[in-house]
Z-matrix of the N, CA and C atoms (Angstrom, degrees):
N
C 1 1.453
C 2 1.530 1 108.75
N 3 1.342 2 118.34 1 139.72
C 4 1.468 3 114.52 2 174.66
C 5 1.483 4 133.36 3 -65.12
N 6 1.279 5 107.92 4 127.06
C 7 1.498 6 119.20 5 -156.24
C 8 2.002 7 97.31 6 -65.38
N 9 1.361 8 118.89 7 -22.35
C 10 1.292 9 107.52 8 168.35
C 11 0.991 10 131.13 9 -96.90
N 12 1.302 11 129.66 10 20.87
C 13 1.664 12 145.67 11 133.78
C 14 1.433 13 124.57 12 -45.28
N 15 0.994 14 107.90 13 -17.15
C 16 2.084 15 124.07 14 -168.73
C 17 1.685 16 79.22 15 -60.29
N 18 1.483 17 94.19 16 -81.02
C 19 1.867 18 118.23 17 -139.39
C 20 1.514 19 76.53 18 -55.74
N 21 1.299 20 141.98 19 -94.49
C 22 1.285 21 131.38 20 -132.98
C 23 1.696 22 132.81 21 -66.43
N 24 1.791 23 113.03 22 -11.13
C 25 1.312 24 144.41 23 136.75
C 26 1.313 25 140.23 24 -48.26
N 27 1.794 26 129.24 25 107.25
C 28 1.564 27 86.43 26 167.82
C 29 1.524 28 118.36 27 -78.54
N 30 1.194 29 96.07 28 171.97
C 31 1.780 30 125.38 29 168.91
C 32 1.745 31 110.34 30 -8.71
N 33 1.393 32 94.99 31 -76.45
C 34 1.915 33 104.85 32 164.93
C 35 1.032 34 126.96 33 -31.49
N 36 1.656 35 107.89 34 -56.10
C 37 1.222 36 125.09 35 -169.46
C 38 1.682 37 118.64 36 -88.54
N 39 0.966 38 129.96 37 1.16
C 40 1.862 39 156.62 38 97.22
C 41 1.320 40 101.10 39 9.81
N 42 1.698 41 103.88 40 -90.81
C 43 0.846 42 127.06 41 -148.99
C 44 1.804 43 107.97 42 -71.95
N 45 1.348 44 116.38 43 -51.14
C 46 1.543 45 115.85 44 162.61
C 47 1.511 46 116.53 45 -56.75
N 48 1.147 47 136.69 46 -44.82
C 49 1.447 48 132.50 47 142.05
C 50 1.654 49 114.44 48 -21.89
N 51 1.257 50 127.10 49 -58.65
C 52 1.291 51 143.21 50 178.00
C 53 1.635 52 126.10 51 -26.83
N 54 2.079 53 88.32 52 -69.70
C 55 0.789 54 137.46 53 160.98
C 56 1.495 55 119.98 54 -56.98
N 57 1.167 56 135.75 55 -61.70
C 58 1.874 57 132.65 56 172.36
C 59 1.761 58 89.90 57 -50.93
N 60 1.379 59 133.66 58 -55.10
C 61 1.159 60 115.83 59 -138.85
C 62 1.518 61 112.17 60 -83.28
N 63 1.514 62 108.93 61 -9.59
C 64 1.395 63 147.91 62 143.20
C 65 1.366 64 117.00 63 -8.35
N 66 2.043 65 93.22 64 -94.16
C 67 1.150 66 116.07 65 175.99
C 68 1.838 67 114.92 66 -64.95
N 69 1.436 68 100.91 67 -20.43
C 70 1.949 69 91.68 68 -176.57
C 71 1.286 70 85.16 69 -92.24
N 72 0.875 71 148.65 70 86.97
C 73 2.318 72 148.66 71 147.58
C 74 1.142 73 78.43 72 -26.51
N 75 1.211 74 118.38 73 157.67
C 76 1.450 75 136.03 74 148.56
C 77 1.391 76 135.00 75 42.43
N 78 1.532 77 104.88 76 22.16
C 79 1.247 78 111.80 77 157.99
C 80 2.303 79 96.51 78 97.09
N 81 1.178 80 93.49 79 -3.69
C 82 1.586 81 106.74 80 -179.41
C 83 1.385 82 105.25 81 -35.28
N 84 1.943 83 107.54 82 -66.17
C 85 1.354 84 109.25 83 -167.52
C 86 1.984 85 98.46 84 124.74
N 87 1.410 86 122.88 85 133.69
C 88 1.253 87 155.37 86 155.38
C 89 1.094 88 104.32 87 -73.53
N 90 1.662 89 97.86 88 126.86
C 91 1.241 90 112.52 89 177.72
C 92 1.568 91 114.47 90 -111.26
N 93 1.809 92 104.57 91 -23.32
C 94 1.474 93 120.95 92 -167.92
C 95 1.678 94 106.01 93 -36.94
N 96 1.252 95 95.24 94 162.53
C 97 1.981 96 113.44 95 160.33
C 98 1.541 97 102.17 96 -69.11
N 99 0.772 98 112.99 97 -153.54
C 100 1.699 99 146.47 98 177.40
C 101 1.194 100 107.42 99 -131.69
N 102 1.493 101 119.77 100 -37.41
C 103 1.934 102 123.13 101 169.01
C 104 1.831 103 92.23 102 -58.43
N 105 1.239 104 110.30 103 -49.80
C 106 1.871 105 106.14 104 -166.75
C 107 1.458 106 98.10 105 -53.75
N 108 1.127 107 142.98 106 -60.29
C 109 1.113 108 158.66 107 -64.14
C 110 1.552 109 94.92 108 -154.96
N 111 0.921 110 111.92 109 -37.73
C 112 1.850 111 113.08 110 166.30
C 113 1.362 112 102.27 111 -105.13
N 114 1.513 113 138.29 112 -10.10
C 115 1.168 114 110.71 113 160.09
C 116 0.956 115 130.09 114 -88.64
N 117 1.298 116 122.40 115 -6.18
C 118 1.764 117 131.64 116 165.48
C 119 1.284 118 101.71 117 -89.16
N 120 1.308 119 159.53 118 0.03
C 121 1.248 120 159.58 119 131.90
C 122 1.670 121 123.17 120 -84.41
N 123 0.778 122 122.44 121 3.36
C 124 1.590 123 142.69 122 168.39
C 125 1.459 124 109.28 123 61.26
N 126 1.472 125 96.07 124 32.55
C 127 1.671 126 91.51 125 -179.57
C 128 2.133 127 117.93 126 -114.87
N 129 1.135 128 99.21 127 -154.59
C 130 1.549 129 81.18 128 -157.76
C 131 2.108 130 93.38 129 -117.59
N 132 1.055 131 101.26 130 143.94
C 133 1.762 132 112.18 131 -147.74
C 134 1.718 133 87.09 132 -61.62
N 135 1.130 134 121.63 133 -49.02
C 136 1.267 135 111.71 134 -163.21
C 137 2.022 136 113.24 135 -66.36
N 138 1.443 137 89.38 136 -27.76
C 139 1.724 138 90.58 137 162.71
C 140 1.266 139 102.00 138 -49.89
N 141 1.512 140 117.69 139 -82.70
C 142 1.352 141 141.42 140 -162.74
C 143 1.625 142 95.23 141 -18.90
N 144 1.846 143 105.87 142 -75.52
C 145 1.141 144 100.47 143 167.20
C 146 1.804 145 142.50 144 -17.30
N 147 0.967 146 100.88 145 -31.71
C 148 1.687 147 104.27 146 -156.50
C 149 1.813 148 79.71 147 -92.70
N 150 1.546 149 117.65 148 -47.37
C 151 1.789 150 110.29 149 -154.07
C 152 1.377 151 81.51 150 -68.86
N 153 1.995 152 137.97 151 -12.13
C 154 1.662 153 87.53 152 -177.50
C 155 1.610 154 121.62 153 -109.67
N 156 1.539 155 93.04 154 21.60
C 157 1.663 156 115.07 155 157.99
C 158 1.494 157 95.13 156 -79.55
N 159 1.057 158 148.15 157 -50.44
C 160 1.574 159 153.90 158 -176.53
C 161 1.438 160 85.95 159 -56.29
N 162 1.337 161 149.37 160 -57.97
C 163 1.420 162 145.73 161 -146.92
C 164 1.718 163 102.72 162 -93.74
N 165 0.736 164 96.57 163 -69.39
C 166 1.987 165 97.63 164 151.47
C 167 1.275 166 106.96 165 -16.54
N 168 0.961 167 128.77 166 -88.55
C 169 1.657 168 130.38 167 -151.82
C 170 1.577 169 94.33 168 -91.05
N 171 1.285 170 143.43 169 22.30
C 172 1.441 171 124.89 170 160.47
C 173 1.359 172 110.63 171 -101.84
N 174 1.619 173 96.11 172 147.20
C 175 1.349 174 116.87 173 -170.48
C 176 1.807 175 103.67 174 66.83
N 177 1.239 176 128.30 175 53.14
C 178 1.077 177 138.48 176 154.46
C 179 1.460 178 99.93 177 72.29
N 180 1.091 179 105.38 178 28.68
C 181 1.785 180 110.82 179 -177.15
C 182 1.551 181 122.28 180 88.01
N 183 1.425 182 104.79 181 -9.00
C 184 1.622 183 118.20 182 -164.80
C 185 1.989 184 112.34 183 -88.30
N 186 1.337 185 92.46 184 -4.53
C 187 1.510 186 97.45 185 -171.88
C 188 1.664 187 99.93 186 -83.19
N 189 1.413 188 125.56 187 -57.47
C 190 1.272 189 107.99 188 159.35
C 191 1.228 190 139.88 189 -126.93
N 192 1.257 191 136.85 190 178.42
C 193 1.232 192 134.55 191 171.62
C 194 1.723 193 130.29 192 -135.58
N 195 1.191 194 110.85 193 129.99
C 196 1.141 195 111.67 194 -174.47
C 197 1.199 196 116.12 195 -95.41
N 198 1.897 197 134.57 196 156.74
C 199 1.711 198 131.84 197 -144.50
C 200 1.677 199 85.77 198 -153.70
N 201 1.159 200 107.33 199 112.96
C 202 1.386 201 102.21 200 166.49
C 203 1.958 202 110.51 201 -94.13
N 204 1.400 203 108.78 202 126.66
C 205 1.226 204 114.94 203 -156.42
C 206 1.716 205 104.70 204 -128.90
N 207 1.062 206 137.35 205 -177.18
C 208 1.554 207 146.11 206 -133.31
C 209 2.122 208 66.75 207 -106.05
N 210 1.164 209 159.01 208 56.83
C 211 1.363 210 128.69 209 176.89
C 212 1.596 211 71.72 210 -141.27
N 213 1.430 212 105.25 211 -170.58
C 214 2.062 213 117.22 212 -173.39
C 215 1.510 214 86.73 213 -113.95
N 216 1.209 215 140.00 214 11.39
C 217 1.705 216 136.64 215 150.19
C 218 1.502 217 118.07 216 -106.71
N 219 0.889 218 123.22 217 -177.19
C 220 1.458 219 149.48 218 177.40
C 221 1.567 220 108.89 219 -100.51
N 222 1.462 221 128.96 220 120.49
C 223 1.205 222 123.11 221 161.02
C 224 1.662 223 123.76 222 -73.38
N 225 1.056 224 110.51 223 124.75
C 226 2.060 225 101.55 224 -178.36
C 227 1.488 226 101.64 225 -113.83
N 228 1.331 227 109.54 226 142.78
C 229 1.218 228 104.36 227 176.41
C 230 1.594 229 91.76 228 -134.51
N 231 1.483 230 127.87 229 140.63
C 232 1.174 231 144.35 230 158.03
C 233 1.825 232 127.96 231 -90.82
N 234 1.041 233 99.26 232 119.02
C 235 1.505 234 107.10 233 -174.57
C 236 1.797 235 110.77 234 -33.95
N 237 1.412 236 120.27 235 124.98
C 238 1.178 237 123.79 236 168.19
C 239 1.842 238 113.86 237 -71.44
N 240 1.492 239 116.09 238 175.21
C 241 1.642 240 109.72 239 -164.68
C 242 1.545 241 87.38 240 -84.77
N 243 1.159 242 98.76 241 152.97
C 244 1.129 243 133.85 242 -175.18
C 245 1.650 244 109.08 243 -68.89
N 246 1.093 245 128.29 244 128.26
C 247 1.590 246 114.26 245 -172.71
C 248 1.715 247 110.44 246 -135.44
N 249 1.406 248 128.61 247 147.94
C 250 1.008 249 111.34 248 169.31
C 251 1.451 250 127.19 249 -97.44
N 252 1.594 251 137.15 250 -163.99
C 253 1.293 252 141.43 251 -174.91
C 254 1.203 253 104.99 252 -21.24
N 255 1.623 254 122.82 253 -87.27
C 256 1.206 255 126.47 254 -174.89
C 257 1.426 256 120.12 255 -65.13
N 258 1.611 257 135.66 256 27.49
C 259 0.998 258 129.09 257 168.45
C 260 1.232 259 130.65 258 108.64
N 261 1.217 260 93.10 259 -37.77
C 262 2.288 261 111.13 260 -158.76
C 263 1.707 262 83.20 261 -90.47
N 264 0.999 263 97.67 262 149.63
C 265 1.836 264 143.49 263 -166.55
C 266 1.647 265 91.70 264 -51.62
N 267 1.200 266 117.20 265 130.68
C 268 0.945 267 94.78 266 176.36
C 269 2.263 268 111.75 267 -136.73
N 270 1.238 269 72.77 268 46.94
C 271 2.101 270 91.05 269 156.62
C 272 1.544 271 99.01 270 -175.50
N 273 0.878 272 90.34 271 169.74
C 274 2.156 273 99.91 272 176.21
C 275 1.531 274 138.16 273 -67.88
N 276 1.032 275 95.37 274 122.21
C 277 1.242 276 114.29 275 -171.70
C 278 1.414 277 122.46 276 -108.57
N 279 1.663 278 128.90 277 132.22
C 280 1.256 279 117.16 278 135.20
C 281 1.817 280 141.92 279 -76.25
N 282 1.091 281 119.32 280 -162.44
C 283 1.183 282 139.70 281 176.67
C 284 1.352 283 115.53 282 -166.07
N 285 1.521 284 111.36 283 131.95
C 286 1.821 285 117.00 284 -171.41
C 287 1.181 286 108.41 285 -147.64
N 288 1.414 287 138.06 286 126.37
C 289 1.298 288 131.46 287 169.05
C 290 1.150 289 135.38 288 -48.42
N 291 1.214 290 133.63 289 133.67
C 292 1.622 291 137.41 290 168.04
C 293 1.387 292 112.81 291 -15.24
N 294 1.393 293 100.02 292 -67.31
C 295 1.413 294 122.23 293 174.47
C 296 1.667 295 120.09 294 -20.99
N 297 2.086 296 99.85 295 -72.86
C 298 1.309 297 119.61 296 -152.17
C 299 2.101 298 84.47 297 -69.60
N 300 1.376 299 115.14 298 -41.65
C 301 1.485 300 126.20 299 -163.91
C 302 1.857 301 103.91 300 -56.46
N 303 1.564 302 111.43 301 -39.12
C 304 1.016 303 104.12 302 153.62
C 305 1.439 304 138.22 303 -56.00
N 306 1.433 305 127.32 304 -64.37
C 307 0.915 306 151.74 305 -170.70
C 308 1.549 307 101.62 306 -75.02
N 309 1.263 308 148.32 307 -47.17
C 310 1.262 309 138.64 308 -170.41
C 311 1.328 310 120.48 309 -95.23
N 312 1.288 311 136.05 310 114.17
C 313 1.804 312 151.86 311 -164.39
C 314 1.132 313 96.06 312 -84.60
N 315 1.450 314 111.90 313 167.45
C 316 1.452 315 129.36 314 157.77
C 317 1.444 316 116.20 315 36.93
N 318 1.373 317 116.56 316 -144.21
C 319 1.135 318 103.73 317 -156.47
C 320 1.756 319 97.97 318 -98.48
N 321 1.472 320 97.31 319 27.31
C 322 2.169 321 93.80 320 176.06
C 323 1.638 322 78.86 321 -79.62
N 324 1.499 323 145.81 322 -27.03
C 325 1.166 324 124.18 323 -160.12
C 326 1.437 325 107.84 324 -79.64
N 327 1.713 326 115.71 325 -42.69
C 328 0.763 327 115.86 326 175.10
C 329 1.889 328 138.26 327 -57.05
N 330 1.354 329 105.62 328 -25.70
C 331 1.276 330 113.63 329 151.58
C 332 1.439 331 135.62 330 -57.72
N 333 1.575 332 91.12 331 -41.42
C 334 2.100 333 96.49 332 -174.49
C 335 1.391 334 82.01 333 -78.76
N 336 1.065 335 152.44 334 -2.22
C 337 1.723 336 138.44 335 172.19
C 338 1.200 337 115.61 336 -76.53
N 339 1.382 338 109.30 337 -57.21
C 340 1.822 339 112.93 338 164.61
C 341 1.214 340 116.80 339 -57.34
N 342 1.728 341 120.29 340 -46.78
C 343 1.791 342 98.71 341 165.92
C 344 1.351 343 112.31 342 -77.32
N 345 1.031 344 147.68 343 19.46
C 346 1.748 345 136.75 344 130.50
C 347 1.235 346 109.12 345 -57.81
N 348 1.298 347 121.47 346 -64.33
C 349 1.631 348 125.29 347 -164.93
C 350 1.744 349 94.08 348 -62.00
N 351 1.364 350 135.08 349 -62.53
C 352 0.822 351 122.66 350 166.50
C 353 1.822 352 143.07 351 -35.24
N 354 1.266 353 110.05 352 -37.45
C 355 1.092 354 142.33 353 166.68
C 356 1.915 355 118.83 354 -60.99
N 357 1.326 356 88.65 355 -40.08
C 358 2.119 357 106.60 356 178.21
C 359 0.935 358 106.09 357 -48.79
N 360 1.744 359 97.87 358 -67.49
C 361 1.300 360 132.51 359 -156.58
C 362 1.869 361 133.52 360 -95.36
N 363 1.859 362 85.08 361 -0.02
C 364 1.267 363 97.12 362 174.61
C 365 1.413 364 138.03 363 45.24
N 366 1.651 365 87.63 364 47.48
C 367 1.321 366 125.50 365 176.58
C 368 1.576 367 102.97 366 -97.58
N 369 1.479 368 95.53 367 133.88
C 370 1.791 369 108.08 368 169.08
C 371 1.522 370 107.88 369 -59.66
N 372 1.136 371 126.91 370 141.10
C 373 1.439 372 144.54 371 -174.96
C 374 2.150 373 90.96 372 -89.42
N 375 1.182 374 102.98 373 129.66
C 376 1.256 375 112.50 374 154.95
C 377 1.596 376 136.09 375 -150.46
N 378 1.138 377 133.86 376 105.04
C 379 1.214 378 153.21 377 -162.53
C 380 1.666 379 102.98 378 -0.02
N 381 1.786 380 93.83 379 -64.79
C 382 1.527 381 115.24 380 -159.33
C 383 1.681 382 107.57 381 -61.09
N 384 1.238 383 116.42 382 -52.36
C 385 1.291 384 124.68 383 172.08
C 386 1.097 385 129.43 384 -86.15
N 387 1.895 386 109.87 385 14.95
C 388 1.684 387 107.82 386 153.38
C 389 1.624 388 102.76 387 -85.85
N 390 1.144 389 116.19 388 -47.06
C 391 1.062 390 126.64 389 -172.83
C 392 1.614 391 103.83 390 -59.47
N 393 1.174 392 130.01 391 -28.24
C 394 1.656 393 113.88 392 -171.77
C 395 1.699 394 88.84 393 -81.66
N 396 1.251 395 120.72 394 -58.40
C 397 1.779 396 112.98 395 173.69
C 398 0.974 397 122.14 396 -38.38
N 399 1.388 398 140.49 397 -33.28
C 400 1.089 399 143.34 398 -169.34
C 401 1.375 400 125.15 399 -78.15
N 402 1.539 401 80.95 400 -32.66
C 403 2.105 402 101.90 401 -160.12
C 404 1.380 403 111.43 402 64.11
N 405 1.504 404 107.85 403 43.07
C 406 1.281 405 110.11 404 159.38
C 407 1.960 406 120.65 405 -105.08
N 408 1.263 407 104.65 406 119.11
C 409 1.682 408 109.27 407 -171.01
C 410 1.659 409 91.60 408 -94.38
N 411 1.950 410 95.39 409 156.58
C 412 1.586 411 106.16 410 174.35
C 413 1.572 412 83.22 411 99.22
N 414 1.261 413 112.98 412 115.97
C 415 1.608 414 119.33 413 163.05
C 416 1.317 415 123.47 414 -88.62
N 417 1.242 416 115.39 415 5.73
C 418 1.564 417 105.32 416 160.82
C 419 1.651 418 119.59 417 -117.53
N 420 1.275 419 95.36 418 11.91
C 421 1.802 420 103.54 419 -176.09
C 422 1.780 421 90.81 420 -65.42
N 423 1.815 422 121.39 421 -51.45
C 424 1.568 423 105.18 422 -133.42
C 425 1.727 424 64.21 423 -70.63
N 426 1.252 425 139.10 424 -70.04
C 427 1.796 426 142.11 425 -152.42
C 428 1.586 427 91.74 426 -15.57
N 429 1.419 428 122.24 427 -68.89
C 430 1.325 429 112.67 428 -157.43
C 431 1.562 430 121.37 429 -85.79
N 432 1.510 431 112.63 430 -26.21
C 433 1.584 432 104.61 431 153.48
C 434 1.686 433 112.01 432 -57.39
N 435 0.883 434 127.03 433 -17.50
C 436 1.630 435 127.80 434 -178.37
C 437 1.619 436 118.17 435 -75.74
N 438 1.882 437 91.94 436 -45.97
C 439 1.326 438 107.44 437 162.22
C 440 1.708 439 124.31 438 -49.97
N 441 1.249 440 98.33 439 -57.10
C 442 1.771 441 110.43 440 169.29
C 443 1.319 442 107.57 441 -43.30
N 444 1.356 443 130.24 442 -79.85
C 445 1.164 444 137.22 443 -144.64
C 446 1.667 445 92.62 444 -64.91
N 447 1.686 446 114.53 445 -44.14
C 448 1.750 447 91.79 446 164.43
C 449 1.273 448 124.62 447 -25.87
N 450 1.448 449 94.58 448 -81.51
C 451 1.378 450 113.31 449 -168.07
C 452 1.474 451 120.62 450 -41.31
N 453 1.366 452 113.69 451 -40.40
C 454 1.380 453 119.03 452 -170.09
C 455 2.059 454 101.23 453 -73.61
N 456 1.329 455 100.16 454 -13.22
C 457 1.632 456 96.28 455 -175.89
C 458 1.940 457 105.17 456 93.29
N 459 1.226 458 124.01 457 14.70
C 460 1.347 459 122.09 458 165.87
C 461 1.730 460 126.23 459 -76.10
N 462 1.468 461 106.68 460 -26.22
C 463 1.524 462 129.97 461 167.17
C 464 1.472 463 103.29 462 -145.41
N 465 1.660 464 115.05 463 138.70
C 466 0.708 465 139.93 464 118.26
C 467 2.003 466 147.05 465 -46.48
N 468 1.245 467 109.01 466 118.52
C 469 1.710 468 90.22 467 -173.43
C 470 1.352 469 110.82 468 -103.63
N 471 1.344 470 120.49 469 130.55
C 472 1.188 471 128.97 470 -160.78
C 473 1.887 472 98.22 471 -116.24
N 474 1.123 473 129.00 472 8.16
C 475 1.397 474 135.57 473 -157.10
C 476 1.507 475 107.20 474 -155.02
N 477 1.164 476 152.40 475 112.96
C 478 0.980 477 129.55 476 166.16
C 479 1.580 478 108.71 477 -103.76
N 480 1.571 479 94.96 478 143.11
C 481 1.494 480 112.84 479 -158.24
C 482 2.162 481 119.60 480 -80.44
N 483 0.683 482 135.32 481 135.86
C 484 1.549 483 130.88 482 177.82
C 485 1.657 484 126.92 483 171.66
N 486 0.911 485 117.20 484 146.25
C 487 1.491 486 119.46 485 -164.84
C 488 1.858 487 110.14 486 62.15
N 489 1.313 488 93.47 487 -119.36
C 490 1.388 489 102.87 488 -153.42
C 491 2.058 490 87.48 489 -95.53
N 492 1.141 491 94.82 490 -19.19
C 493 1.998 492 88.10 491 171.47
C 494 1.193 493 104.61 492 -102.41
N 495 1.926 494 97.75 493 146.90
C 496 1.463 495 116.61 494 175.19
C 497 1.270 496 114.95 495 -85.45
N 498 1.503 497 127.06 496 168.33
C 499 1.181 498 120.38 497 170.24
C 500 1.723 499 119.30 498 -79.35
N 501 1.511 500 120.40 499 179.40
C 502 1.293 501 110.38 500 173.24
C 503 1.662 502 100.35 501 -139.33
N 504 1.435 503 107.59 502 149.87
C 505 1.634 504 113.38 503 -173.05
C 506 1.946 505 106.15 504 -124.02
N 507 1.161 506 88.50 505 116.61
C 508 1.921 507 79.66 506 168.20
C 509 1.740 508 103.28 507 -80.03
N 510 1.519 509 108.38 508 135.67
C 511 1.767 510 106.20 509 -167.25
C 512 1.672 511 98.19 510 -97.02
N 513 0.842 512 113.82 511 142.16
C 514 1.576 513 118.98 512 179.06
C 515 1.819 514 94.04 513 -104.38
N 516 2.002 515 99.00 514 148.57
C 517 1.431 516 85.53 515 162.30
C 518 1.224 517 122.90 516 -95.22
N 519 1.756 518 129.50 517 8.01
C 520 1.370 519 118.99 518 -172.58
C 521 2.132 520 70.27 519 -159.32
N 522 1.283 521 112.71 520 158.29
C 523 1.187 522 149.06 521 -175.38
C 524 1.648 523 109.36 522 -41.06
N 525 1.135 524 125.83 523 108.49
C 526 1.750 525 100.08 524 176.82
C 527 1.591 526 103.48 525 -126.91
N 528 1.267 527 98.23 526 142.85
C 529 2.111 528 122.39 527 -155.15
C 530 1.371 529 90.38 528 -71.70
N 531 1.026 530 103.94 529 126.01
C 532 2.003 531 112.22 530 161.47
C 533 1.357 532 100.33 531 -99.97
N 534 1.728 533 100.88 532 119.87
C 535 1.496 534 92.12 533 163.84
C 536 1.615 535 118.52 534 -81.33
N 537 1.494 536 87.92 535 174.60
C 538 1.533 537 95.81 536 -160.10
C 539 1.775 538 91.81 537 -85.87
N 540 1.629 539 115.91 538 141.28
C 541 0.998 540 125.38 539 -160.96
C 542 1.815 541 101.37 540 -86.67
N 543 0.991 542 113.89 541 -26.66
C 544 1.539 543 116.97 542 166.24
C 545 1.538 544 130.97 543 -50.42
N 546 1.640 545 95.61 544 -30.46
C 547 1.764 546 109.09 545 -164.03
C 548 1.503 547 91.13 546 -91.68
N 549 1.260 548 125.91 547 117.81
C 550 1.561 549 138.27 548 167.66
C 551 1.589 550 107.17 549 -26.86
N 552 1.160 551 127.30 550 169.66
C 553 1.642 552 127.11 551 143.46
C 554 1.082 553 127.22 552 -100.34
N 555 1.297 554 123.95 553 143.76
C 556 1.044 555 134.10 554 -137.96
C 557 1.965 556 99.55 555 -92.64
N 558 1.120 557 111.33 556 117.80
C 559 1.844 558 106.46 557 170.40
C 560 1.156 559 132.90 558 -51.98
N 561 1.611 560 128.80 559 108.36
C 562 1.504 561 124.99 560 -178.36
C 563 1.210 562 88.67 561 -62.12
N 564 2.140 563 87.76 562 140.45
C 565 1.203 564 114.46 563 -175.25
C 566 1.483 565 105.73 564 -123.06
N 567 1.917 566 111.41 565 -15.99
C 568 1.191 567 99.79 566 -161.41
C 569 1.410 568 105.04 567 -66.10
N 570 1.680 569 116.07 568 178.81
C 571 1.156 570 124.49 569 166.30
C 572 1.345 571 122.15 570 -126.92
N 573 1.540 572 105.81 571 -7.42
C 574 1.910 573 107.48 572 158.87
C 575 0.990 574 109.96 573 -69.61
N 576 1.608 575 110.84 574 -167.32
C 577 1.640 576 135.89 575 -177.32
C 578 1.840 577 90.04 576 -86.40
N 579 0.834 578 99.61 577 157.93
C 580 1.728 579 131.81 578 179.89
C 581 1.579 580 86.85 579 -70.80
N 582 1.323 581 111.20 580 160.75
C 583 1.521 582 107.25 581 150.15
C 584 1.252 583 115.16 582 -106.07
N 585 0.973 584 78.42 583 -155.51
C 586 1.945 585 93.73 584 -155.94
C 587 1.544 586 109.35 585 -96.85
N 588 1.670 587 114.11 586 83.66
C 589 1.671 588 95.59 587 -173.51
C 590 1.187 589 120.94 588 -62.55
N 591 1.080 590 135.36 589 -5.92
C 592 1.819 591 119.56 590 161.55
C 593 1.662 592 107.41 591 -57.20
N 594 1.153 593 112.03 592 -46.72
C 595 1.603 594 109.15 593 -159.04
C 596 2.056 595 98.20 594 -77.68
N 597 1.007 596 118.42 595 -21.62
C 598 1.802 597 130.16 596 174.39
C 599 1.892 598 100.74 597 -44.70
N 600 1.028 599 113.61 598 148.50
C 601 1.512 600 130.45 599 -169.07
C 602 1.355 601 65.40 600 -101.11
N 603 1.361 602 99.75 601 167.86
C 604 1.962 603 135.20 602 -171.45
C 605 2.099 604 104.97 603 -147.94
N 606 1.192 605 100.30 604 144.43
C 607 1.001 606 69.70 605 -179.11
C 608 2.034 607 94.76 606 -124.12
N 609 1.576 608 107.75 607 10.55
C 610 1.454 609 120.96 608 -174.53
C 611 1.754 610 101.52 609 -97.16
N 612 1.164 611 114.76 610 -37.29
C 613 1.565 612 118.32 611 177.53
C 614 1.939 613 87.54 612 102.85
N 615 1.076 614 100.90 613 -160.99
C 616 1.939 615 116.42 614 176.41
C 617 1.145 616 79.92 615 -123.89
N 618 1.291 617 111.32 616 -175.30
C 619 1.552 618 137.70 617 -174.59
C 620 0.870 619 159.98 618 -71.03
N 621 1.719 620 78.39 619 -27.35
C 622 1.849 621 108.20 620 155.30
C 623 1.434 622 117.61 621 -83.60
N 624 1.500 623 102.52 622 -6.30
C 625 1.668 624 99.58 623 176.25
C 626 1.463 625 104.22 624 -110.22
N 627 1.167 626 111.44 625 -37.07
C 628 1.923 627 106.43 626 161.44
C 629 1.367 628 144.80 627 -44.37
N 630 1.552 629 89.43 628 -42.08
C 631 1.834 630 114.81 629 -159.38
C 632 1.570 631 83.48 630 -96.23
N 633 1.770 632 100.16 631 142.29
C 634 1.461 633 106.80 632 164.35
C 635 1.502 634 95.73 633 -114.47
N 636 1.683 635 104.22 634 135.48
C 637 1.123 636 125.85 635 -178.02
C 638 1.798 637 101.50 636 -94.80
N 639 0.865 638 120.28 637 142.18
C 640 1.781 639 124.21 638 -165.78
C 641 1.581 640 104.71 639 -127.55
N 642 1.631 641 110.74 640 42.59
C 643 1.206 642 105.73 641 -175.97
C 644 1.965 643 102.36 642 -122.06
N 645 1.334 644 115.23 643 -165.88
C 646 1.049 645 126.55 644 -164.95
C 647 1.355 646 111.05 645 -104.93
């Protein structure tokens, strides 16, 4: 999804963007309601409604378009990234899991998006210039949504950020538990063979089944 969609979107409307471009793979086209469509995002239809007047008129109206077709919805289809000659993408992009798109509101989504894009591309994370991408105002809002999403286990910090260096975040696609460094570890006790983690049920998928790829 295009990394300059953040700033001029809210958070929600991200995320329903997210979501249509989701359900159209490959440029196919959305067929969902707006009733579907806030209930898999937990929001309320007439919102929904309004972000895809917000999706309508972005990018001068050219980003999407809606097809009224023989079904009792509207098909929408949202512009795929833009690519040049040889193929490869050609402006910025994120990628965000199903998962986090569910689970993360407002503009906490919009942050774990920039530390993805940041994260790809192995770009230093910095407060000031998440927040100008984002179109998030107040310079200590992105610090403490950043803080959260630590804490909650959505990024990891692998960099710590100050002066003239940024920080760096490994992005998870669904939440991962930090244990608490106080509580001892616990002594293997078993005395069988381990099993076999290939053959173990999952209940996160790997990455290729986690990560939504937003390409063509």
């Amino acid at each position: 999804m295009p990394l300059a969609w953040l700033a001029p979107l809210p958070g929600d409307a991200v995320r329903v963007a997210s979501l249509v471009l989701d359900l159209g793979h490959r440029g196919q086209g959305s067929y969902a309601s707006d009733q579907w469509i806030a209930d898999a995002l937990g929001l309320h239809r007439v919102t929904v409604n309004g972000y895809m007047r917000e999706l309508e008129r972005l990018e001068d109206g050219t980003a999407m378009t809606a097809v009224s077709t023989h079904r009792s919805t509207l098909t929408r289809r949202l512009r795929l990234l833009r690519r040049d000659e040889n193929g490869a993408p050609a402006e910025r992009f994120f990628r965000a899991s199903a998962y986090a798109r569910n689970a993360l509101r407002g503009n906490r989504f919009k942050v774990y998006a920039y530390a993805s894009f940041c994260a790809d591309t192995g770009t230093e994370f910095r407060n000031a210039q998440a927040g100008r991408a984002c179109g998030i105002t107040g310079k200590d809002t992105v610090r403490l949504i950043v803080r959260r999403l630590v804490a909650e286990g959505w990024l990891t910090q692998t960099q710590e950020g100050g002066g003239l260096q940024g920080a760096r975040y490994e992005v998870h696609p669904a939440p991962v538990l930090h244990p608490d460094p106080t509580t001892p570890t616990a002594p293997e006790t078993a005395t069988g063979p381990h099993p076999d983690p290939a053959a173990q049920n999952t209940t996160l998928g790997t990455s290729a089944q986690g990560r939504l790829w937003f390409r063509p």
